[in-house]
MARPABA-419994 format. One record per residue: residue number from 0; z negated, x, y negated of N, C-alpha, C in turn. Coordinates in steps of 0.001 Angstrom, whole numbers. Layout:
N
+-----+---------+---------+---------+---------+---------+---------+---------+---------+---------+
! pos !     n.w !     n.u !     n.v !    ca.w !    ca.u !    ca.v !     c.w !     c.u !     c.v !
+-----+---------+---------+---------+---------+---------+---------+---------+---------+---------+
! NUM !       Z !       X !       Y !       Z !       X !       Y !       Z !       X !       Y !
...
+-----+---------+---------+---------+---------+---------+---------+---------+---------+---------+
//
This chain:
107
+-----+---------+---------+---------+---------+---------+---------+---------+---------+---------+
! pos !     n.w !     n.u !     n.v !    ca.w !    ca.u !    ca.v !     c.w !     c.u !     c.v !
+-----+---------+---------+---------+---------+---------+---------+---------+---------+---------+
!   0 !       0 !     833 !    1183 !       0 !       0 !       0 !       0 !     869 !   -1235 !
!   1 !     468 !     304 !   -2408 !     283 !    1130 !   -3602 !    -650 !    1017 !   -3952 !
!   2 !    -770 !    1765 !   -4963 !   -2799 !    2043 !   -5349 !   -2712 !     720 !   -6526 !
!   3 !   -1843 !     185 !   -7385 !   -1605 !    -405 !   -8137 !   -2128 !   -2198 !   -7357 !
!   4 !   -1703 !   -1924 !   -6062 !   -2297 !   -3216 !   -5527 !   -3726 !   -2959 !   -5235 !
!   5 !   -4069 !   -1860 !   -5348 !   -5850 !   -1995 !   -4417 !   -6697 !   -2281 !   -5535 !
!   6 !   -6322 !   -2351 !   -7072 !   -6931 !   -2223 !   -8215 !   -7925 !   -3318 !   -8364 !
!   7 !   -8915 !   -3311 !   -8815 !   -9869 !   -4751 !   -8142 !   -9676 !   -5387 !   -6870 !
!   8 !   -9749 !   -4553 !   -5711 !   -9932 !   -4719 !   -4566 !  -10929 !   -4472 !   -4110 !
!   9 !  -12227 !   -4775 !   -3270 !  -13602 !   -4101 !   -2727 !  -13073 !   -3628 !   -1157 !
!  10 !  -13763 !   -2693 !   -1464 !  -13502 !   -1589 !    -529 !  -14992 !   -1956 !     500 !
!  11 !  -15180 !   -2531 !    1351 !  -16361 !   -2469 !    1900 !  -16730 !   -1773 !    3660 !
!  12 !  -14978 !   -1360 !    3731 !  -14430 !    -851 !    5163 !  -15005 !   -1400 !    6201 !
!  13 !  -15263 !   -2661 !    5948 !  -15078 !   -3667 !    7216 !  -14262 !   -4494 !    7167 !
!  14 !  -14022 !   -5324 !    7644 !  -12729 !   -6142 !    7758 !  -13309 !   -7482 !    7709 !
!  15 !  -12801 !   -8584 !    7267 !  -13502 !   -9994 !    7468 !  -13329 !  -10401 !    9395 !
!  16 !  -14219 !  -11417 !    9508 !  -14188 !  -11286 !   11179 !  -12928 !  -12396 !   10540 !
!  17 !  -11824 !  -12328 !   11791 !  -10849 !  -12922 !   11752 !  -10521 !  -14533 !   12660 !
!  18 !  -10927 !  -15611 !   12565 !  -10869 !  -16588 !   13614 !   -9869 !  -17260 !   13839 !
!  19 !   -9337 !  -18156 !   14893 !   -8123 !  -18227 !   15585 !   -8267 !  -19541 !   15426 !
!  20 !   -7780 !  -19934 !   14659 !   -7813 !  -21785 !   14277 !   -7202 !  -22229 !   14941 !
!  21 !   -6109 !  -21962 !   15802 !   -4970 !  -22467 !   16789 !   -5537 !  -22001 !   17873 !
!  22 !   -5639 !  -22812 !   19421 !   -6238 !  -22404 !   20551 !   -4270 !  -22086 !   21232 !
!  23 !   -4755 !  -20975 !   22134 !   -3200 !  -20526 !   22573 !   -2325 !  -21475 !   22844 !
!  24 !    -852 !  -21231 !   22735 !     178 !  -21924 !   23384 !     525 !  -21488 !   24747 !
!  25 !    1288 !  -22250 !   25278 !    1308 !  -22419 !   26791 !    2467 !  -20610 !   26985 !
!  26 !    2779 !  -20437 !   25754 !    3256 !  -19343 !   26178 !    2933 !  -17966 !   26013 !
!  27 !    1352 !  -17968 !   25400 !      26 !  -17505 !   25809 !    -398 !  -16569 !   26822 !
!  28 !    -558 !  -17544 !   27273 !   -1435 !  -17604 !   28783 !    -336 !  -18250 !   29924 !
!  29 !     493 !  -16888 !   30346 !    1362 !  -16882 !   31362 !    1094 !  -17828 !   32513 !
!  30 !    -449 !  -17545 !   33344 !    -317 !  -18078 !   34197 !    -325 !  -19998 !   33975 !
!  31 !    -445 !  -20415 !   32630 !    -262 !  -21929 !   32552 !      38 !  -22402 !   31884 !
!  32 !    1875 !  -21460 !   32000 !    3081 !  -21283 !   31621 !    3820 !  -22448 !   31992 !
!  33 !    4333 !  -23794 !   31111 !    5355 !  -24256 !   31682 !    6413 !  -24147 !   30722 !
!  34 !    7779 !  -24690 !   30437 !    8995 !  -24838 !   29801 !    8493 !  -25771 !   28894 !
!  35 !    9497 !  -25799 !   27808 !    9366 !  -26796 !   26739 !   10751 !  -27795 !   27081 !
!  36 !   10827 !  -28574 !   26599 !   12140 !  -29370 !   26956 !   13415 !  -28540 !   26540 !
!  37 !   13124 !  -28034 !   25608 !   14108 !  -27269 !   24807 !   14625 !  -26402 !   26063 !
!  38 !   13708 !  -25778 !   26203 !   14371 !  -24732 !   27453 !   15024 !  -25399 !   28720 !
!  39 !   13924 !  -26513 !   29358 !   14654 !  -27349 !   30222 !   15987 !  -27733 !   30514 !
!  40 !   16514 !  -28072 !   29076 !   17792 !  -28423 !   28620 !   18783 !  -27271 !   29016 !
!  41 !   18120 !  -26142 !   28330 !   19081 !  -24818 !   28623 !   19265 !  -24533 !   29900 !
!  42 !   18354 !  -24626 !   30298 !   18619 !  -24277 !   31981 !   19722 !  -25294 !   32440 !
!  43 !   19436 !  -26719 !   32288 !   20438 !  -27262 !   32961 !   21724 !  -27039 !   32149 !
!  44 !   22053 !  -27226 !   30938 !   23280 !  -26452 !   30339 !   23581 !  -25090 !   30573 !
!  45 !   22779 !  -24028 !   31472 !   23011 !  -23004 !   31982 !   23886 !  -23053 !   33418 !
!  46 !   23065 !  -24168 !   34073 !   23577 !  -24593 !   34888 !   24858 !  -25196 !   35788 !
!  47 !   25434 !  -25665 !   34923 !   26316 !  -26819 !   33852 !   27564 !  -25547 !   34020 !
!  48 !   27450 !  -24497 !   33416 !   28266 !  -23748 !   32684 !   28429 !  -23229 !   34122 !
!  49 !   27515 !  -22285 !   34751 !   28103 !  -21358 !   35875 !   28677 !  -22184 !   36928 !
!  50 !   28589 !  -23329 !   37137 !   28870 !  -24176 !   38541 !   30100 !  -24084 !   38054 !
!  51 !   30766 !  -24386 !   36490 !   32098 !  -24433 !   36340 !   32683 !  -23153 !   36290 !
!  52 !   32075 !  -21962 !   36157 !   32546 !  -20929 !   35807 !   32978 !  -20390 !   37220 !
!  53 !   31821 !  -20907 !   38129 !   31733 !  -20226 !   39839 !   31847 !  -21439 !   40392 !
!  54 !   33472 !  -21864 !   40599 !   33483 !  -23112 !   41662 !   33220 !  -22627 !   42837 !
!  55 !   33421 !  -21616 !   43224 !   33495 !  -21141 !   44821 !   32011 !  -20689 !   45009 !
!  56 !   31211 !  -20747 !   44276 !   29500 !  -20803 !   44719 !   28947 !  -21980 !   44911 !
!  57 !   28304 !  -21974 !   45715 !   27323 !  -23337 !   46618 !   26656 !  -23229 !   44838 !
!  58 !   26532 !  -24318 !   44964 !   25576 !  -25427 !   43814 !   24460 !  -24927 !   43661 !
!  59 !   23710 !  -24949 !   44880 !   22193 !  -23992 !   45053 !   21903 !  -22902 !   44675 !
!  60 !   22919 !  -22078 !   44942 !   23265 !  -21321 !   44930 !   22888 !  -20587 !   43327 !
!  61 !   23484 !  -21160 !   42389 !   23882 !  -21236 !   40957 !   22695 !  -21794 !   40684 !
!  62 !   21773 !  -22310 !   40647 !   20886 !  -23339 !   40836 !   19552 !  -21890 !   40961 !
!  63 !   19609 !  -21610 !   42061 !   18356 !  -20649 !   42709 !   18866 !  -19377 !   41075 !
!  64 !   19898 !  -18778 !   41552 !   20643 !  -17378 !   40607 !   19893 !  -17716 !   39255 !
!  65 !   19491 !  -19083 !   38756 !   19569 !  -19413 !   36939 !   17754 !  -19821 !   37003 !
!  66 !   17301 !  -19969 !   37573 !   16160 !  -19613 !   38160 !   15492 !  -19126 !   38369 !
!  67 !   16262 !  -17906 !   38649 !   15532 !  -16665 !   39057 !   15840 !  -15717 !   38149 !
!  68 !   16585 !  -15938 !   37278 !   16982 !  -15136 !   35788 !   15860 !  -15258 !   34842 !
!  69 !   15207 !  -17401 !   34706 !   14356 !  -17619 !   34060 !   13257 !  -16690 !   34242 !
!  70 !   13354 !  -16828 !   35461 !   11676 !  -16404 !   36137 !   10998 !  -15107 !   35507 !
!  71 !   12519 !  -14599 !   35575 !   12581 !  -12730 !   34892 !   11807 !  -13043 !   33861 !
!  72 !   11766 !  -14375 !   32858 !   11567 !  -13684 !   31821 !   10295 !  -14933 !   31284 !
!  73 !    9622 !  -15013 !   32297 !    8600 !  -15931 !   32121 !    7198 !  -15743 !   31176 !
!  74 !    7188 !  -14488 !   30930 !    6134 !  -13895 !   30243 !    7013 !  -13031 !   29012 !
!  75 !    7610 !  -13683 !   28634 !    8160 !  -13000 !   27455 !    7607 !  -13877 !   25912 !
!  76 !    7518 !  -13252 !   25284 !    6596 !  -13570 !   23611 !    7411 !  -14214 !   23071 !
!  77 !    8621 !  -13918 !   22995 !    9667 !  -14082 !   21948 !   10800 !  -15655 !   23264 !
!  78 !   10559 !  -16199 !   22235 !   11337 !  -17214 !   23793 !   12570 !  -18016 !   23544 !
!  79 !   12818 !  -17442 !   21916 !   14531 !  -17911 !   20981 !   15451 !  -17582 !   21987 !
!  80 !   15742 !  -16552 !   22423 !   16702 !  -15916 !   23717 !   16931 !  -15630 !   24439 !
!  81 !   15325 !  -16654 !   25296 !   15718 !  -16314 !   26627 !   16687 !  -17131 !   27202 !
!  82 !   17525 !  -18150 !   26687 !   18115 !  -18996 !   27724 !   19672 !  -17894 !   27509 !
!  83 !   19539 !  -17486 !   26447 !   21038 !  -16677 !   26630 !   20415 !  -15540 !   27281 !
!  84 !   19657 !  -14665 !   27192 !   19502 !  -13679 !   28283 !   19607 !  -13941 !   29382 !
!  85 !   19091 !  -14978 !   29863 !   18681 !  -15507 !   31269 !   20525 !  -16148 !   31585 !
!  86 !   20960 !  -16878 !   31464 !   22751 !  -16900 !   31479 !   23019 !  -15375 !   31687 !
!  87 !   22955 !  -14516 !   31063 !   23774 !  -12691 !   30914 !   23211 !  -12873 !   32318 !
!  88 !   21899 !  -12708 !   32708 !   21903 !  -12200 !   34224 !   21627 !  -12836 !   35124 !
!  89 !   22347 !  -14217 !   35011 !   22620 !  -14856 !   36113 !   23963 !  -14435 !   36287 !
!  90 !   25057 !  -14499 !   34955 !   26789 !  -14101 !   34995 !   26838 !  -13084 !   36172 !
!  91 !   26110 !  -11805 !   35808 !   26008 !  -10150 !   36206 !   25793 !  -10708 !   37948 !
!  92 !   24552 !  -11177 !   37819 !   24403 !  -11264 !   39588 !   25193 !  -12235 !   40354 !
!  93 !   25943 !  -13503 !   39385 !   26713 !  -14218 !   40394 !   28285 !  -13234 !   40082 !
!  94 !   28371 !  -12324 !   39396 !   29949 !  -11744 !   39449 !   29745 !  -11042 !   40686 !
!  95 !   28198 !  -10045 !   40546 !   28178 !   -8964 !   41470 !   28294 !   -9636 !   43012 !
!  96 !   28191 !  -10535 !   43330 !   27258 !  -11151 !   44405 !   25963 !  -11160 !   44697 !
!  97 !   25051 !  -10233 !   43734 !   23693 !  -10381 !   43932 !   23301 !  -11742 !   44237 !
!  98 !   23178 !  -12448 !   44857 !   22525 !  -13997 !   44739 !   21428 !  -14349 !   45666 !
!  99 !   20817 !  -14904 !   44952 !   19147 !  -15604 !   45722 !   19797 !  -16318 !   46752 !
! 100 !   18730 !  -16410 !   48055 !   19185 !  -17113 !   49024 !   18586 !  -18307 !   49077 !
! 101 !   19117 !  -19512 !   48753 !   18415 !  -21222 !   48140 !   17846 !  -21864 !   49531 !
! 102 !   18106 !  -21409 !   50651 !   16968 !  -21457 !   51400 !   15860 !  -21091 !   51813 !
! 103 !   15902 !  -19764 !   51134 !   14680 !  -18616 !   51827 !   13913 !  -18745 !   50520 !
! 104 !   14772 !  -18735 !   49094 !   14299 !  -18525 !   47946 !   13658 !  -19656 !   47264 !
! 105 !   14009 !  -20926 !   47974 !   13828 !  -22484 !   47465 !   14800 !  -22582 !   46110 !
! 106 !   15361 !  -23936 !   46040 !   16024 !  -24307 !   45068 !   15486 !  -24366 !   43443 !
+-----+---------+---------+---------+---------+---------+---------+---------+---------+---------+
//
């Protein structure tokens, strides 16, 4: 900071105790973590997109892959981009053939 801002400032080198007027959001506290609709949506418009993109993949298939992209990123802070991140690596693993197995993996 400039010294010009500290000018009638008290210096008492403690800090005020700081309290949390908002109790966490669900995207918080990972383990009781669910989706917002917003995301819901994306997924199935994620969904939506690769079944047309990958006709020759089982449904489940595409389904488990967009799923398991989310999953990647279930504990992430920032949650504006995960539905396009989560699309990038579902694309990558259904081009590669990487794909979840929708029986072993559940749908």
């Amino acid at each position: 900071m400039a010294p010009a801002t500290l000018q009638g400032a008290e210096r008492t080198g403690t800090a005020p105790a700081r309290e949390d007027p908002d109790p966490p959001t669900p995207h918080e506290t990972p383990e009781e973590w669910s989706p917002t609709p917003e995301e819901l949506a994306a997924v199935r418009t994620t969904v939506a997109r690769l079944r047309a993109a990958y006709p020759s993949v089982d449904a489940a298939t595409v389904e488990a892959t967009v799923e398991a992209a989310y999953g990647s990123f279930r504990q992430a802070k920032v949650r504006k981009y995960v539905p396009i991140l989560a699309e990038r690596r579902s694309r990558k693993a259904l081009a590669a053939g990487n794909l979840p197995d929708p029986v072993r993996d559940g749908p």
